[in-house]
VEXDREN-2710 file (C-alpha; in Angstrom, 1 decimal):
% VEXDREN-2710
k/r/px/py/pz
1/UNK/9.4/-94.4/38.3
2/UNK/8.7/-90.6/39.5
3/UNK/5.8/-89.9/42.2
4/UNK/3.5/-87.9/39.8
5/UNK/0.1/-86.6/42.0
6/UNK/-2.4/-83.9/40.4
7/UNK/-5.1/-82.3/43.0
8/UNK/-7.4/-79.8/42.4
9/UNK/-7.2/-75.8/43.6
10/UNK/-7.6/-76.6/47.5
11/UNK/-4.9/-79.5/47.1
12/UNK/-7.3/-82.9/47.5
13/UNK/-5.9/-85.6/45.7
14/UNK/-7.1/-86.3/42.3
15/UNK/-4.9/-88.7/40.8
16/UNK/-1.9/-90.6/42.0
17/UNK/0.6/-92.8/40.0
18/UNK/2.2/-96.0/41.0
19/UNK/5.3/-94.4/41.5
20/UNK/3.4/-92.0/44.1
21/UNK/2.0/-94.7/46.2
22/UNK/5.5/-96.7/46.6
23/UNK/7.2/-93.0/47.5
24/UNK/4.8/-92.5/49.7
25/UNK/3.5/-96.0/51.4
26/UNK/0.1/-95.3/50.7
27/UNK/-2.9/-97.3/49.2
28/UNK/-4.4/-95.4/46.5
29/UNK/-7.8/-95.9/48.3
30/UNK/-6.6/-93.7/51.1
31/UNK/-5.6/-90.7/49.4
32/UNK/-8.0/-90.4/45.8
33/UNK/-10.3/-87.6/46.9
34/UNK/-10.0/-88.0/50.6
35/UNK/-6.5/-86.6/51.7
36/UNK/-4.5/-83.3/50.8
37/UNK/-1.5/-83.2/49.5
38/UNK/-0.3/-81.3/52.8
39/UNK/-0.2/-84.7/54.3
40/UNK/3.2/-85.2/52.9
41/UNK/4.9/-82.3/54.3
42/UNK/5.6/-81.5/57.7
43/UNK/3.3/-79.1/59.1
44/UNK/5.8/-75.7/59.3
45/UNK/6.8/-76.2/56.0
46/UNK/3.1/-76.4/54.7
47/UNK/2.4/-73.3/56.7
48/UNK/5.8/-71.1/55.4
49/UNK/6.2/-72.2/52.1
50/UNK/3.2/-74.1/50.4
51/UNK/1.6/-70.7/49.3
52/UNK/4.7/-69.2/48.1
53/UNK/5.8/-72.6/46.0
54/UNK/2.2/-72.0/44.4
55/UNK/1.6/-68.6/43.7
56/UNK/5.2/-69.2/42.0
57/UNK/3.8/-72.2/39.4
58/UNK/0.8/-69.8/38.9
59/UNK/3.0/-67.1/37.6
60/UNK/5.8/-68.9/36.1
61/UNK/4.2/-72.1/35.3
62/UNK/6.2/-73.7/37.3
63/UNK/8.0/-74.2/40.5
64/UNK/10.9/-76.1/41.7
65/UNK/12.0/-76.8/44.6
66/UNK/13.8/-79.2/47.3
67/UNK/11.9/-80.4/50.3
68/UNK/11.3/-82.3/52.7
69/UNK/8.4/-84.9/52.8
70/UNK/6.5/-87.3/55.3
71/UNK/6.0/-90.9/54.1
72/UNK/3.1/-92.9/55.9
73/UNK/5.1/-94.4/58.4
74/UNK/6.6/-90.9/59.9
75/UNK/9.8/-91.6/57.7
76/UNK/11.2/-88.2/56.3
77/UNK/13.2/-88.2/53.4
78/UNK/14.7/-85.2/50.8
79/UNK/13.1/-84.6/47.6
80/UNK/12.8/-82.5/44.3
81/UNK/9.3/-81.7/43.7
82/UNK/8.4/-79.7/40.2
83/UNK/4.9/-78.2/41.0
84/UNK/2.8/-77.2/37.4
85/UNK/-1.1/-75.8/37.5
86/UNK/-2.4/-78.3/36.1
87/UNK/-5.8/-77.3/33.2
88/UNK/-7.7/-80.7/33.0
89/UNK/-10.1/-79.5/30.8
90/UNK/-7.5/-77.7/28.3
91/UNK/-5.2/-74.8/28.9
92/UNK/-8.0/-72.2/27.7
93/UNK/-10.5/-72.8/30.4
94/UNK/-9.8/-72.7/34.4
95/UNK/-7.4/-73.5/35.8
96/UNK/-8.4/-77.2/38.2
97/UNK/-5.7/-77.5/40.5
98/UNK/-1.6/-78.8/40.2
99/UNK/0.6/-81.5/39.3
100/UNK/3.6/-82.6/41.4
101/UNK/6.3/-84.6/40.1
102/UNK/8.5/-85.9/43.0
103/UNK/11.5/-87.7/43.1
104/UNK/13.9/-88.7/45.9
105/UNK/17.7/-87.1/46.2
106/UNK/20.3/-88.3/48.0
107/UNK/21.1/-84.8/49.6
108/UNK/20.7/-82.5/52.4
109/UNK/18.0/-80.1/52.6
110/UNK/17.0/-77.9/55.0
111/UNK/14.5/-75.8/55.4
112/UNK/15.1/-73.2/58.0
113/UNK/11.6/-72.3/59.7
114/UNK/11.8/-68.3/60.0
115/UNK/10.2/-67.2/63.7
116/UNK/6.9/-66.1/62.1
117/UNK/6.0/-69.5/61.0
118/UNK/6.2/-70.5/64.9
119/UNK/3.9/-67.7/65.3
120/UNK/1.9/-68.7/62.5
121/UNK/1.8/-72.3/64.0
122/UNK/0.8/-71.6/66.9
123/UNK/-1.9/-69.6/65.8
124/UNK/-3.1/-72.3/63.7
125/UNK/-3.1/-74.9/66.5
126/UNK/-5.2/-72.8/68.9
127/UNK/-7.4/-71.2/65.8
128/UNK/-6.2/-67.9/68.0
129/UNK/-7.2/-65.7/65.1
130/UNK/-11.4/-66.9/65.8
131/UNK/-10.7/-65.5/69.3
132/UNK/-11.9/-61.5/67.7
133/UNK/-15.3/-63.4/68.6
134/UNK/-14.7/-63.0/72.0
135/UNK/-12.8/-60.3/72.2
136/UNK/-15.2/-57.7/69.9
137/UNK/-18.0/-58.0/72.2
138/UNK/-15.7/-57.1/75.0
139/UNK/-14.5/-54.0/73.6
140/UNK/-17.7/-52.6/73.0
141/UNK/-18.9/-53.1/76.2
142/UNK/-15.4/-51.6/77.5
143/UNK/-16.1/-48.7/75.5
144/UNK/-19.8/-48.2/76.6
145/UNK/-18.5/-48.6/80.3
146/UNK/-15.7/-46.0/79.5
147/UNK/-18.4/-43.4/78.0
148/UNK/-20.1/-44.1/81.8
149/UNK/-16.4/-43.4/84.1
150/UNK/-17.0/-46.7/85.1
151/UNK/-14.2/-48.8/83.2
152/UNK/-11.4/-50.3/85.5
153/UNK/-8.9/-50.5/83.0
154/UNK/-6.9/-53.6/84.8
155/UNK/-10.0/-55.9/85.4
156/UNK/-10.6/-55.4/81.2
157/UNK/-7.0/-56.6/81.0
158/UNK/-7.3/-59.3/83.2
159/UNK/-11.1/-59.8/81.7
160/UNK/-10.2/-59.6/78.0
161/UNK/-6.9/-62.2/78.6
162/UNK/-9.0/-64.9/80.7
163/UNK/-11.7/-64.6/78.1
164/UNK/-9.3/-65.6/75.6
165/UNK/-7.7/-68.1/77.4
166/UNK/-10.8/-69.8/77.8
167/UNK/-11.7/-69.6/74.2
168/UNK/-8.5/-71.1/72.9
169/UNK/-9.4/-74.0/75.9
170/UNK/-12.8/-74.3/73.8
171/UNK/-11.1/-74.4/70.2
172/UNK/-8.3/-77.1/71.5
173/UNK/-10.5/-79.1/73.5
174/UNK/-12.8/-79.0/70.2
175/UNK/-10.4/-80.5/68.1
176/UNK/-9.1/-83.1/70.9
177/UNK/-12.8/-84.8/71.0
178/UNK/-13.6/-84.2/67.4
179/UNK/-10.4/-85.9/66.6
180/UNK/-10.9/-88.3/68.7
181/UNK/-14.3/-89.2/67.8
182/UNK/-13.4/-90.0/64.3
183/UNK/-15.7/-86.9/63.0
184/UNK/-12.4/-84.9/61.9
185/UNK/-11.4/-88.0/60.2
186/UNK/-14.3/-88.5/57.6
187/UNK/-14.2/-84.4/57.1
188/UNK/-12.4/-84.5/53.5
189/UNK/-14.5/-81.1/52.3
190/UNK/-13.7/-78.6/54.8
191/UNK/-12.6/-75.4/53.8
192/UNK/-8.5/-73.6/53.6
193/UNK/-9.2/-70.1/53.0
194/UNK/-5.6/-70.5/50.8
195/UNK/-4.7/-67.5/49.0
196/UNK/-8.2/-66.2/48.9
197/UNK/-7.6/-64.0/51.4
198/UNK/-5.4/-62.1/52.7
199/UNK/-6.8/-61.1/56.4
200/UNK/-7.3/-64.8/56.6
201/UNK/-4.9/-66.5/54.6
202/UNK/-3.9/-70.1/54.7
203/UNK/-6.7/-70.4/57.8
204/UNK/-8.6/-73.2/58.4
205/UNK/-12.4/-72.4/58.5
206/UNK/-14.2/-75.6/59.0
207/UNK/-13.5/-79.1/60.2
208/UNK/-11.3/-78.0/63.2
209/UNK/-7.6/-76.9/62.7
210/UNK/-6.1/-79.6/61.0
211/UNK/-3.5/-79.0/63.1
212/UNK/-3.4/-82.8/64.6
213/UNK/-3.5/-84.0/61.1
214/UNK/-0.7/-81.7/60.0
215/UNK/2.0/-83.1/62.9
216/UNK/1.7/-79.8/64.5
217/UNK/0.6/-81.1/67.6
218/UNK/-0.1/-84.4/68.9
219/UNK/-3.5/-85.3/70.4
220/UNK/-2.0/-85.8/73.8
221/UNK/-0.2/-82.2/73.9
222/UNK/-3.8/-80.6/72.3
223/UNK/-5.8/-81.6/75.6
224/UNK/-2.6/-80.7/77.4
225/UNK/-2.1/-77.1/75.8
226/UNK/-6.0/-76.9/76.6
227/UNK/-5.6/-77.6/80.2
228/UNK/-2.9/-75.0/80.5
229/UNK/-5.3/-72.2/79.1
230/UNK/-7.9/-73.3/81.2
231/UNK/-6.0/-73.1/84.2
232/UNK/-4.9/-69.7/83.2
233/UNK/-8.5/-68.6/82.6
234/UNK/-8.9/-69.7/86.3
235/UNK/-6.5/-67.6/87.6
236/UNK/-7.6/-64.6/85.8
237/UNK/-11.0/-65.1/87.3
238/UNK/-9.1/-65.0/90.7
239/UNK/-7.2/-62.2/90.3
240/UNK/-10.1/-60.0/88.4
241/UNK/-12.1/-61.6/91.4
242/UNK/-9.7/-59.9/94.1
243/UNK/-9.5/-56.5/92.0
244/UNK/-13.2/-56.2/91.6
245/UNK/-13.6/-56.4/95.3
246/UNK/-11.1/-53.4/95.9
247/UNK/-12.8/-51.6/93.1
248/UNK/-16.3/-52.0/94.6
249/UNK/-16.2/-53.0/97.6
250/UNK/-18.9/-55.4/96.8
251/UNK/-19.5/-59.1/95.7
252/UNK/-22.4/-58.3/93.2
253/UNK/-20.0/-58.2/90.6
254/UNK/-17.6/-61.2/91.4
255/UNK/-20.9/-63.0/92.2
256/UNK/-21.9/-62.2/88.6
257/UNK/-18.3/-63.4/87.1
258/UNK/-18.9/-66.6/89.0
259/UNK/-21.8/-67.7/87.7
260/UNK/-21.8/-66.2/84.5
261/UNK/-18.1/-68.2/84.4
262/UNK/-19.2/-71.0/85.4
263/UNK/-22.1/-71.6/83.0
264/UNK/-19.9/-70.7/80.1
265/UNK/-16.7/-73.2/81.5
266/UNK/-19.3/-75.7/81.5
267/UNK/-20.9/-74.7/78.3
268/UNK/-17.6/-74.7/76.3
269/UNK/-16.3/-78.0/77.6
270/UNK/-19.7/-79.6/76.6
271/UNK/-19.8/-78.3/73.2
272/UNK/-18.4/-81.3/71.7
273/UNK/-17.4/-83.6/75.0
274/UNK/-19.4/-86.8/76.2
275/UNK/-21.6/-87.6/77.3
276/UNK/-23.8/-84.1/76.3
277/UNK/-21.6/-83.3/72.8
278/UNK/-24.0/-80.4/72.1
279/UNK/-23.1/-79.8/69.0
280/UNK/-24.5/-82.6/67.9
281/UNK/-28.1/-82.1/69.2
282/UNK/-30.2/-80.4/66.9
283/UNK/-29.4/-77.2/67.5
284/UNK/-28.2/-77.4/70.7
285/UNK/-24.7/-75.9/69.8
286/UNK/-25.8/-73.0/67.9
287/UNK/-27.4/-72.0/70.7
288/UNK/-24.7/-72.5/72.8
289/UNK/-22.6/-70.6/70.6
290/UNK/-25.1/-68.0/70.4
291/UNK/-25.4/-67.7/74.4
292/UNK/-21.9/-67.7/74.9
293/UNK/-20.9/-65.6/72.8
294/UNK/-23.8/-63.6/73.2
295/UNK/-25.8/-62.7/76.0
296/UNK/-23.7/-64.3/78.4
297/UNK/-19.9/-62.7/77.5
298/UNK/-21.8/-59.1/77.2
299/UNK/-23.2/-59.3/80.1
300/UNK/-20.2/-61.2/81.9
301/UNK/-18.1/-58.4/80.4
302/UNK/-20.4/-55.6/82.2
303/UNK/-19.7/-57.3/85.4
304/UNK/-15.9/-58.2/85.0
305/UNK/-14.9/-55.1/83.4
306/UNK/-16.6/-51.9/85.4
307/UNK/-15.3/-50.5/88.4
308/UNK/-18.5/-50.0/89.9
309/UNK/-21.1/-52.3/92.0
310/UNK/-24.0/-53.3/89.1
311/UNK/-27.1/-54.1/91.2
312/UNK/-28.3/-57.7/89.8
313/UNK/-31.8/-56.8/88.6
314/UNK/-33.3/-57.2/85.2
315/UNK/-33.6/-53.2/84.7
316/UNK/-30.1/-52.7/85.6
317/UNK/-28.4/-55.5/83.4
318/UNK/-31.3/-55.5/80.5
319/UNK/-29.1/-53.6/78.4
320/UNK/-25.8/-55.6/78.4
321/UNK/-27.8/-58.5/78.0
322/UNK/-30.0/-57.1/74.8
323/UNK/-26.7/-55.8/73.2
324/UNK/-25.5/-59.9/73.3
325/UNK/-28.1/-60.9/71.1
326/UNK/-26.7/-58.9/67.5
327/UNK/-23.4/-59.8/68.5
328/UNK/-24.1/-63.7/69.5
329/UNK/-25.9/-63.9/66.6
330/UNK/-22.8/-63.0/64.2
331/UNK/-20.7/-65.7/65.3
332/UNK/-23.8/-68.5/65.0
333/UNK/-23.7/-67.4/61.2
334/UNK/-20.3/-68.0/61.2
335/UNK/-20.8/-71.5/62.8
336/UNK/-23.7/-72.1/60.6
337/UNK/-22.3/-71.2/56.9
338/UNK/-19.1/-73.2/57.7
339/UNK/-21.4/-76.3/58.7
340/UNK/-22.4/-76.9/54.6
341/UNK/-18.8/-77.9/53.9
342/UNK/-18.8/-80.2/56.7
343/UNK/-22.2/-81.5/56.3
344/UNK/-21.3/-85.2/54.3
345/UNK/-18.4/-85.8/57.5
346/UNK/-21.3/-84.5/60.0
347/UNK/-23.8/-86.8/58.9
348/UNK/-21.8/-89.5/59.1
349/UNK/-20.6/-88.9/62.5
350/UNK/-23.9/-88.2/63.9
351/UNK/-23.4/-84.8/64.7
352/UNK/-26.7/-83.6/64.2
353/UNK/-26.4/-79.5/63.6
354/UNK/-28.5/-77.3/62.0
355/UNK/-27.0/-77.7/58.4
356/UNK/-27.7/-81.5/58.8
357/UNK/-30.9/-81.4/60.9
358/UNK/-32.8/-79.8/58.2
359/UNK/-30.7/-80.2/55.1
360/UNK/-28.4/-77.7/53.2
361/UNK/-31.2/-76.1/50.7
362/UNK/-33.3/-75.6/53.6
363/UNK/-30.9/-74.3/56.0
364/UNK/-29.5/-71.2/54.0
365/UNK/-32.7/-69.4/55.3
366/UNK/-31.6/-69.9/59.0
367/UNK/-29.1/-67.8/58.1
368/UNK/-31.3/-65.1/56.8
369/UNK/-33.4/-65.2/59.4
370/UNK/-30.4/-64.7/61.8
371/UNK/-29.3/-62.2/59.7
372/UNK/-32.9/-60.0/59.9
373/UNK/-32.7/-61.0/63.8
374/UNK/-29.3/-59.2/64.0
375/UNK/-30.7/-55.9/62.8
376/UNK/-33.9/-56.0/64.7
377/UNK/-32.1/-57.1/68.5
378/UNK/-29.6/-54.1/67.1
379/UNK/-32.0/-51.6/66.4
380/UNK/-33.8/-52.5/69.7
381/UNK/-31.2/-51.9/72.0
382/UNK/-30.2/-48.4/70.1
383/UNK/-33.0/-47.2/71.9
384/UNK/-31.4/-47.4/75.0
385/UNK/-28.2/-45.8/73.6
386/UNK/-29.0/-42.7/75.0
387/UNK/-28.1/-43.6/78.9
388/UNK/-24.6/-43.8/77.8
389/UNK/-24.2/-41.5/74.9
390/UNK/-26.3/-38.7/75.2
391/UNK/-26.0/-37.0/71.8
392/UNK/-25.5/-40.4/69.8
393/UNK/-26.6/-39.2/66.3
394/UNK/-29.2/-41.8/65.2
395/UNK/-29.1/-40.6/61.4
396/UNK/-25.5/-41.8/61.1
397/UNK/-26.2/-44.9/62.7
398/UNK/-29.0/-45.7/60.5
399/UNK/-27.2/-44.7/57.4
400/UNK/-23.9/-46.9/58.5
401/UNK/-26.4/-50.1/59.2
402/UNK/-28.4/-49.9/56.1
403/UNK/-25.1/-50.6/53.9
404/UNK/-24.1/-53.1/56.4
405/UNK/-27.2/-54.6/55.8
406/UNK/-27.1/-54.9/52.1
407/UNK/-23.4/-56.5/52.5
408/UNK/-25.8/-59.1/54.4
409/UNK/-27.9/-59.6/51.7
410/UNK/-25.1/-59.9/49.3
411/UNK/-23.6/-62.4/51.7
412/UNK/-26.9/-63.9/52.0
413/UNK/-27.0/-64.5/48.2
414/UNK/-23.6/-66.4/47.8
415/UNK/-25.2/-68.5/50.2
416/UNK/-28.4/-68.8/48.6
417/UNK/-26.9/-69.6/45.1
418/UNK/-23.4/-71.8/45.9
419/UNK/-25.0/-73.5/49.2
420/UNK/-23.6/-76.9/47.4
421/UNK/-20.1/-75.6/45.9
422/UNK/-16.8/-75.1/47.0
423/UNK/-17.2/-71.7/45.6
424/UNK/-18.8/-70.9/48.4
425/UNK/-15.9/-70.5/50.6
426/UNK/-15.3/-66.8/49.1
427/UNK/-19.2/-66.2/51.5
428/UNK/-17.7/-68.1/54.3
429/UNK/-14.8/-65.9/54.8
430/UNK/-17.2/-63.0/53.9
431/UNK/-19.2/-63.9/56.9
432/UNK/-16.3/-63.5/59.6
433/UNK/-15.3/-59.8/57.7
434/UNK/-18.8/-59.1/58.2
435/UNK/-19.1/-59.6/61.6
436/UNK/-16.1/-57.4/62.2
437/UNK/-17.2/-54.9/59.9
438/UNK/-20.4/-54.9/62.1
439/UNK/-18.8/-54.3/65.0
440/UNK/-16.1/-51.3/63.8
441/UNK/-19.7/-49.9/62.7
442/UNK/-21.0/-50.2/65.8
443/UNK/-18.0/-48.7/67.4
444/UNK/-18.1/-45.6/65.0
445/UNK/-21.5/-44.5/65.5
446/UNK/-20.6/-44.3/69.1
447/UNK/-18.0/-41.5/68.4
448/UNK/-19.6/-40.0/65.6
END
């Protein structure tokens, strides 16, 4: 008997044969709208070729092809899968998803895994890509600090790659405790961005990387690979510690680094770690997210990143921490809209955000209300615009924000109306454009 398995458009399994479950070594329990059909693949091959086998069924009408598949057990074995889009309501409506006939040859195959995948997979496992969080915030305040002659151009280097380093710690160590805590395992709804993008195509949005779950990395090697970036965000401190100090001459500024450092090591480890696992008290991770990426990296980043002594009062540092808030806030939507896919496995493993504190309906006006906040912390701070660019043209800047604005809105109302569908995704991955787009707008009006 063939291994014949239909899923739907993001690959969960819809229905399985008898012939599937023997190929495979799987209960039919375990799989039926729980797992992904990436679960028989190793992880490189989902990440080089999946798409591709696809987008070629979708064209075609079908694709064939010889692979190499993962039964439970960690056997692998050669196959011949014919992949066909699969219309479960009739060939004139939508299109629901695929079917997969599979059957077992007695042949080589291999696969050769091109040096982008590796790149690719690496990028998965660390979620490197979510790092523009970190690193936008920084370049803005680089590029204020430039319009000043005050930017050390090393101590952003060394700033910028520590800052990273220590985000990728946060992502990794994420998935290690989430993982291990069993709250990855329930998550059967997060969110692939697929083919729906091509920015962010194939990424993983919500309900970690996946990459555990893939075979990309073990659980062991994810806290290890963590450790490793944390160590090197260390040394970064050290060395931008020892290069401030010829810069300045002062210890205002690795004093600042410190503590601001400090806070935010302790901060990111916490976020999902025992015994504090903030995300999973009431709102207590967004506003960590919101601090650290916020207030607390801007103002870091003004510290690290001049070449110049800052005196540590609130007059002198008001402005790098005022300019956190817009940006802080950004990255808590993100958090927040990628929460409602999650918010069934989140409930079940008491992680008590937001989106599960008050409910999905109700939450979609959190994010409006961060959304108005962003525009009113921005246009606060623009006031003070002028003790670094002088002539900044304030028409331009409230011509550029008004249509970033009604992309909010229009954001907003996917939200709004989809808040319960996986056609929401297409707003999720709208919400990380849009907090890009807010910053290259940001950056323009500075040079306009």
């Amino acid at each position: 008997m063939k291994s014949v398995i239909i899923c739907d458009m993001e690959g969960v399994i819809q229905e399985i044969n008898k012939g599937a479950l023997e190929l495979f070594g799987y209960d039919k329990e375990e799989l039926i709208g729980k797992k992904r059909v990436s679960i028989f693949s190793p992880g490189e091959i989902v990440i080089q070729n999946v798409l591709g086998w696809l987008e070629k069924a979708n064209k075609e009408g079908k694709s064939l092809v010889k692979t190499n598949f993962i039964k439970k057990d960690g056997t692998k074995f050669n196959a011949e899968i014919l992949i066909t889009p699969n219309f479960a309501n009739g060939k004139d409506k939508e299109q629901t998803g695929y079917c997969g006939i599979t059957k077992e040859i007695n042949e080589d195959v291999n696969i050769p895994i091109n040096f982008s995948t590796k790149i690719f997979k690496g990028i998965a496992i660390t979620r490197g890509g979510f790092t523009l969080a970190s690193i936008l915030p920084m370049i803005i305040i680089a590029i204020l600090l430039n319009q000043l002659n005050s930017l050390s151009i090393i101590n952003t280097i060394i700033s910028i790659t520590g800052i990273v380093c220590l985000h990728i710690f946060g992502n990794l160590y994420n998935d290690y405790f989430d993982v291990s805590s069993g709250t990855d395992e329930v998550n059967n709804e997060y969110f692939n961005v697929g083919d729906k993008s091509l920015i962010l195509r194939g990424a993983q949005i919500s309900g970690g990387s996946r990459a555990i779950e893939l075979g990309l990395i073990t659980l062991n090697k994810t806290k290890k690979l963590g450790n490793i970036m944390l160590l090197i965000a260390l040394a970064c401190i050290v060395f931008l510690s020892i290069s401030i100090f010829l810069e300045t001459k002062s210890i205002n500024n690795i004093y600042g680094i410190f503590t601001i450092g400090f806070l935010g090591l302790i901060l990111t480890y916490s976020y999902t770690a025992k015994p504090l696992r903030l995300s999973a008290r009431r709102g207590l991770g967004e506003f960590v997210i919101f601090l650290t990426f916020g207030p607390l990296l801007t103002l870091g980043s003004a510290f690290a990143m001049t070449n110049t002594s800052l005196d540590i009062t609130y007059n002198a540092l008001k402005f790098f921490i005022f300019i956190g808030i817009p940006l802080g806030l950004l990255t808590t939507n993100i958090l927040l809209i990628n929460q409602f896919p999650d918010y069934n496995s989140d409930k079940k493993s008491n992680k008590i955000n937001l989106v599960v504190l008050f409910g999905k309906k109700l939450s979609r006006w959190i994010y409006l209300l961060n959304l108005v906040l962003i525009f009113l912390s921005t246009f606060y701070f623009i006031q003070e615009i002028s003790k670094f660019i002088p002539v900044f043209n304030y028409n331009s800047f409230y011509i550029i924000f008004s249509i970033i604005f009604v992309y909010g809105l229009y954001i907003f109302s996917g939200l709004f109306k989809y808040y319960d569908s996986r056609k929401l995704i297409n707003y999720n991955i709208h919400t990380i454009y849009y907090q890009i787009i807010f910053c290259l707008g940001l950056v323009l009006t500075f040079y306009i």
